[in-house]
C-alpha positions in Angstrom: 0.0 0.0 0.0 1.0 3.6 -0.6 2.8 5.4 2.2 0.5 8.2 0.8 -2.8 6.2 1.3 -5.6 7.4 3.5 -6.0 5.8 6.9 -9.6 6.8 7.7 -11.6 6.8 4.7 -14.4 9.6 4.7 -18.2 9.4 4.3 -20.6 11.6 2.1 -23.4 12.5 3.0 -26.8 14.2 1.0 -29.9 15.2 2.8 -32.9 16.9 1.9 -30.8 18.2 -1.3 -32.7 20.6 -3.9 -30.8 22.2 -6.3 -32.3 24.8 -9.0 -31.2 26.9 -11.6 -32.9 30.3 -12.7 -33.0 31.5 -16.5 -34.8 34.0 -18.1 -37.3 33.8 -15.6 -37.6 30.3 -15.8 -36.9 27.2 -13.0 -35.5 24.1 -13.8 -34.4 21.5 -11.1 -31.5 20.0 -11.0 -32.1 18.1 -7.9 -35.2 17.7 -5.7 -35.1 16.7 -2.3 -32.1 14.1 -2.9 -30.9 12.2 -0.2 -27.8 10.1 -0.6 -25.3 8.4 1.2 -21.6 6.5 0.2 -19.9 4.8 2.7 -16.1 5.6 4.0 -13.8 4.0 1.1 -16.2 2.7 -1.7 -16.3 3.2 -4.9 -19.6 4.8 -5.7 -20.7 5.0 -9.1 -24.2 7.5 -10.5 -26.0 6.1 -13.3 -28.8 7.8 -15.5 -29.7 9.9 -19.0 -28.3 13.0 -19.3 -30.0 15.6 -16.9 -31.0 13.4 -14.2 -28.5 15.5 -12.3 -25.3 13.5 -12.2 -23.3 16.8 -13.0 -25.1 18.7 -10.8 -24.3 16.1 -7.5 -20.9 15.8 -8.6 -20.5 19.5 -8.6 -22.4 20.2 -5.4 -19.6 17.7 -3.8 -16.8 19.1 -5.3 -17.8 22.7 -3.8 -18.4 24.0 -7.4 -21.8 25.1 -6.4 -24.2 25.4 -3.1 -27.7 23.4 -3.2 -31.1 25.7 -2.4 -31.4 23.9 0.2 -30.2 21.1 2.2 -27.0 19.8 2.9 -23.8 17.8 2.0 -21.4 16.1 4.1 -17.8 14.9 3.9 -17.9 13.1 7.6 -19.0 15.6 9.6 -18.4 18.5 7.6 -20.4 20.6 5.4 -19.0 21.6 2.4 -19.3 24.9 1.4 -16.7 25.1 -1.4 -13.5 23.9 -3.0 -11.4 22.1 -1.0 -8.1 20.1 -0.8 -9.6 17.3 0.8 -11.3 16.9 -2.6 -10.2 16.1 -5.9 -11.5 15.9 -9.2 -11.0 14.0 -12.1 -12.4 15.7 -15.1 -13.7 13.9 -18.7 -10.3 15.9 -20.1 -7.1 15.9 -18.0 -7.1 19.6 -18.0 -2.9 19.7 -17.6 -1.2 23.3 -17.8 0.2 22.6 -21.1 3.3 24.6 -20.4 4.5 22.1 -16.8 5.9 19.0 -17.3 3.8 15.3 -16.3 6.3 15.8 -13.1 5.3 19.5 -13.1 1.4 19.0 -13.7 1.5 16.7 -10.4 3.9 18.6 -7.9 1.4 21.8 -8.7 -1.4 19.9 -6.8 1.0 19.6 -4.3 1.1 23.4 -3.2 -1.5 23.0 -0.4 0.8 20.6 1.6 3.2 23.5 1.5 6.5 21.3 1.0 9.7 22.3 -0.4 9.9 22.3 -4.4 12.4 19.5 -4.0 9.8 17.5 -1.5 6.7 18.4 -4.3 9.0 17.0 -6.7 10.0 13.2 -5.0 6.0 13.0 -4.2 5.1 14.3 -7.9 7.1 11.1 -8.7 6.3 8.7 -6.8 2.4 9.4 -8.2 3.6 8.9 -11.1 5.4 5.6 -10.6 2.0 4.8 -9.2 -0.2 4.9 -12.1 3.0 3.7 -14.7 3.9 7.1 -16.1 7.6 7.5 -14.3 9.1 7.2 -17.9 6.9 9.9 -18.9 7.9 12.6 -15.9 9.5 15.1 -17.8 6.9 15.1 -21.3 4.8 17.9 -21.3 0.5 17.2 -21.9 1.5 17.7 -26.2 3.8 14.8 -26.1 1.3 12.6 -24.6 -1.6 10.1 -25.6 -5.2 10.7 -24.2 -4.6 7.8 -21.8 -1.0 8.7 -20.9 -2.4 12.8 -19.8 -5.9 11.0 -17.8 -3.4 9.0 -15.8 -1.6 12.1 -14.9 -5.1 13.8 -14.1 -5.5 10.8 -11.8 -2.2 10.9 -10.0 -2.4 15.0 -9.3 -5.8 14.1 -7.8 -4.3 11.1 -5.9 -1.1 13.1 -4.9 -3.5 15.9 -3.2 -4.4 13.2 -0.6 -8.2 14.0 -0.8 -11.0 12.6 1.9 -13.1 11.9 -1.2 -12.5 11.3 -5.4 -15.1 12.6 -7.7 -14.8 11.5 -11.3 -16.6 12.9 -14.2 -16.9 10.4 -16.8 -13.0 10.4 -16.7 -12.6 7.4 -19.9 -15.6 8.2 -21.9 -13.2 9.9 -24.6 -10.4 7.3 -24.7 -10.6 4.0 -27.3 -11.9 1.1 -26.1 -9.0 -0.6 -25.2 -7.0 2.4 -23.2 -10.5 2.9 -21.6 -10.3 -1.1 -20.1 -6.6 -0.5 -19.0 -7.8 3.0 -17.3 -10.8 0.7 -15.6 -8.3 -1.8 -14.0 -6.2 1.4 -13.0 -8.9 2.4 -11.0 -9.5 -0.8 -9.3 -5.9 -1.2 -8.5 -5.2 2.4 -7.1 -8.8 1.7 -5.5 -7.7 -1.2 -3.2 -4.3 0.3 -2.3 -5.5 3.4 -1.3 -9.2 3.2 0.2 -10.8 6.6 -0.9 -13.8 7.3 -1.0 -14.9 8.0 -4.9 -17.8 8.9 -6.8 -17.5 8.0 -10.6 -20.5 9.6 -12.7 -20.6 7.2 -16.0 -23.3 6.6 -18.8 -22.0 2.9 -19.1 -23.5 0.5 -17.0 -20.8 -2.2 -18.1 -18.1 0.2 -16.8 -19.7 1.1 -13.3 -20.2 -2.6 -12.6 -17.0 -3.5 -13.2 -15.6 -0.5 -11.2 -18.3 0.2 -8.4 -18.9 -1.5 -4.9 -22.3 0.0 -5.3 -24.0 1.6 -8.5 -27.1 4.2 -8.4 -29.6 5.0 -10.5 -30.8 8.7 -11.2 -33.8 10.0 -12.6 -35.5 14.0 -11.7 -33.1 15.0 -10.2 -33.6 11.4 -7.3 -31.7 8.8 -6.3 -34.2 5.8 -7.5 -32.2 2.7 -6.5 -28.8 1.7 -5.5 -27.4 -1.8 -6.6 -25.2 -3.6 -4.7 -22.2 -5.3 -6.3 -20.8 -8.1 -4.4 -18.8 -10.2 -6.9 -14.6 -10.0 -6.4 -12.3 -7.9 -8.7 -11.3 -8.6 -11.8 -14.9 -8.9 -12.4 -16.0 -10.5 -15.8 -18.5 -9.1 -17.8 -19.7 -12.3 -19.0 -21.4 -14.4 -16.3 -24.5 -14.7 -15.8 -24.5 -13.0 -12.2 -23.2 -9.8 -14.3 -25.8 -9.5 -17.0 -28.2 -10.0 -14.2 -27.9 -7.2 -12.9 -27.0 -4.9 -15.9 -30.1 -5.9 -17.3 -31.7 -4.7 -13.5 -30.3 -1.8 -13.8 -31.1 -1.0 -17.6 -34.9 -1.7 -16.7 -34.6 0.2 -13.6 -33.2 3.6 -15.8 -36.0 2.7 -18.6 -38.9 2.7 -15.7 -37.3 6.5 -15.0 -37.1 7.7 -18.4 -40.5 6.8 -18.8 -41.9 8.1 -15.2 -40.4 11.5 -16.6 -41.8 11.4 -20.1 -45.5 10.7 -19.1 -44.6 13.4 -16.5 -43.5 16.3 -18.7 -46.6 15.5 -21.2 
């Protein structure tokens, strides 16, 4: 395990969560009256069509915006903004293009307020972690899609956050980087413990990924799936499709529950 790696994993907590957004005159809402919790260390996984409200949880976690009303938790703690203790993995890696992979890494690093030289042997060792130590001093033009999302991922890492939040994080890479970026996040996962929230449209990927997997639909949490079965998980069995199909249904019930809503 990683000398880095979190010893008490963080909860997150949602209750009572509206969230709504005001244009020309008009109220949509994101969330209504969401409740949610993810337990200290799991990976946690949101499933649903576009504007369910995914974004708008993730967002609401990461401090990027404040719900109406309500709260959210890290343990005990409400957030009520940006903070170190946590990170985000964006869809793009979002690397200063002018800092090295080494660079890009040590920057997250400020907070900890180290010396450069420090910043740099931690930037490195996150590196090493996720296979990139060859690639330390390339700069973001230099490097694949996969190669810059792994450095994304070990700047987050390397920030020693309570809680991961991924947005859709391999939905632009091939199909094949995508599956080794899925057992990267299953490996750094079990070494380090943190509690994560991975917003996805791929039900394949969230089961293979996710200790548990929720369903979204207006702006609600409708149901959350356990997944029990032991990593690598293959997609193939019968206990898999099971409950992809369960969950496929459980997103068609909500898609139409909103349809026959809105007419």
């Amino acid at each position: 395990m990683s000398a880095l790696a979190n010893t008490m994993p963080a909860s997150v907590t949602l209750q009572g969560v509206t969230k709504e957004y005001w244009q020309k005159g008009r109220c949509t809402t994101a969330l209504a009256d969401c409740t949610l919790n993810i337990r200290p260390g799991e990976f946690f996984s949101l499933l649903g069509p576009s504007g369910t409200g995914k974004t708008t949880l993730l967002n609401l976690l990461a401090g990027f915006e404040r719900p109406n009303s309500g709260s959210v938790r890290v343990g005990e703690r409400e957030i009520r903004g940006p903070g170190p203790d946590r990170a985000v993995v964006f869809q793009a890696p979002t690397l200063y293009p002018w800092l090295t992979a080494a660079g890009n890494v040590a920057e997250g690093l400020r907070h900890l307020k180290l010396s450069r030289a420090e910043r740099k042997e931690m930037a490195l060792q996150q590196l090493s972690e996720v296979g990139l130590e060859h690639a330390a001093g390339r700069h973001p033009h230099q490097m694949s899609g996969g190669m810059a999302q792994r450095v994304g991922i070990a700047r987050a890492l390397a920030m020693q956050p309570d809680v991961l939040v991924m947005d859709e994080p391999f939905a632009a890479l091939d199909a094949y980087v995508r599956r080794e970026m899925q057992e990267l996040a299953v490996r750094l996962q079990q070494e380090r413990q943190v509690t994560t929230l991975f917003v996805t449209h791929s039900i394949e990927e969230a089961l293979i990924l996710s200790d548990r997997v929720a369903t979204m639909a207006a702006g609600q949490v409708t149901e959350i799936f356990e997944v029990d079965s032991p990593h690598p998980r293959d997609a193939t069995t019968q206990e898999f499709n099971s409950l992809r199909r369960a969950i496929a249904d459980r997103i068609e019930a909500g898609v139409r529950a909103e349809r026959e809503r809105m007419q």
